[in-house]
N, C-alpha and C positions, 0 to 999 in steps of 0.2 A: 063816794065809792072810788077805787085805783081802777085804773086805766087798766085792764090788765090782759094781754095777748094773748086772746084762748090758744095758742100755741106751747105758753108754757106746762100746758096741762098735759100736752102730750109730750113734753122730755120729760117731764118728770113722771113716772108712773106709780110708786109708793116708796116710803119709808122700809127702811129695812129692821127689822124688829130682833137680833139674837142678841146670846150675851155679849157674842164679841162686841157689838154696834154698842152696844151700852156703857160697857170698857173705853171705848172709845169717845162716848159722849161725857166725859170727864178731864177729856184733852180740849173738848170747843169742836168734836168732829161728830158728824151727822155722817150716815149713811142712806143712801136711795137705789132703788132700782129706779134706771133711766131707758129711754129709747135704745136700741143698740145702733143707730146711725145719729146719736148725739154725739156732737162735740165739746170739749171741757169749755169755751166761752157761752155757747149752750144754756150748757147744765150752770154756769155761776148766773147766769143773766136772766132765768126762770128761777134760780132760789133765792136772790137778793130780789125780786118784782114781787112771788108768788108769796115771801117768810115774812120780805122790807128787814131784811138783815144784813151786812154787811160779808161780804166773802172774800176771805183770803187767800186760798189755792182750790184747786179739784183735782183730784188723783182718781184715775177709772183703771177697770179691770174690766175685762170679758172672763165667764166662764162658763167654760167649755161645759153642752147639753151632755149628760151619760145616755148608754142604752140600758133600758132596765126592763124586765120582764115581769108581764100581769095574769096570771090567768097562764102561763105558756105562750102567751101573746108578746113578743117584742116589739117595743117601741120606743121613742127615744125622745129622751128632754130636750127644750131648747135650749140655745144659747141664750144668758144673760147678760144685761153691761150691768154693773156697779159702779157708784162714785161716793168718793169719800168726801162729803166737803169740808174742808176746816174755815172757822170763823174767825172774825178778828176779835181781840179782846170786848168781852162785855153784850157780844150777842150773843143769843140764846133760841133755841127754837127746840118746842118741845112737840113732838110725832104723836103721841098719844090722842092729842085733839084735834088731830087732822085739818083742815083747811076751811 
């Protein structure tokens, strides 16, 4: 069995599943929701331990919680971090089958 830092379990928190993410898994580019106090060497060093795939950049994004109202009740989303990662040629990793 890998060696494996139960730490990366919590940068990583899931796959991100829409069309865009899938558009993009045609470039070699994976999408995740991560910790929001992860950093990009972080996030490559949990998904090359956690996948055993090879990583070539990470690009993050935070996005901003909305306020949205339930019932006349307001309340408000959180902030998310996102990370794009792109691979190097020839790896692959498919979200569908989880970990």
């Amino acid at each position: 069995m890998k060696n494996i830092d139960p730490r990366h379990y919590d940068t990583i928190v899931a796959p991100v599943v829409t069309e865009k993410a899938t558009m993009a898994s045609e470039y070699n580019k994976v999408l995740f929701k991560v910790a929001i106090r992860a950093t990009k060497p972080q996030i490559k060093e949990a998904v090359e331990k956690l996948f055993d795939v090879k990583v070539k950049s990470v690009n993050t994004l935070v996005r901003k919680g909305k306020v949205k109202a339930f019932r006349g009740t307001l309340g408000s989303q959180s902030d998310t971090k996102r990370a794009v990662v792109t691979l190097e040629e020839g790896h692959r990793i498919d979200v569908t089958t989880g970990l």
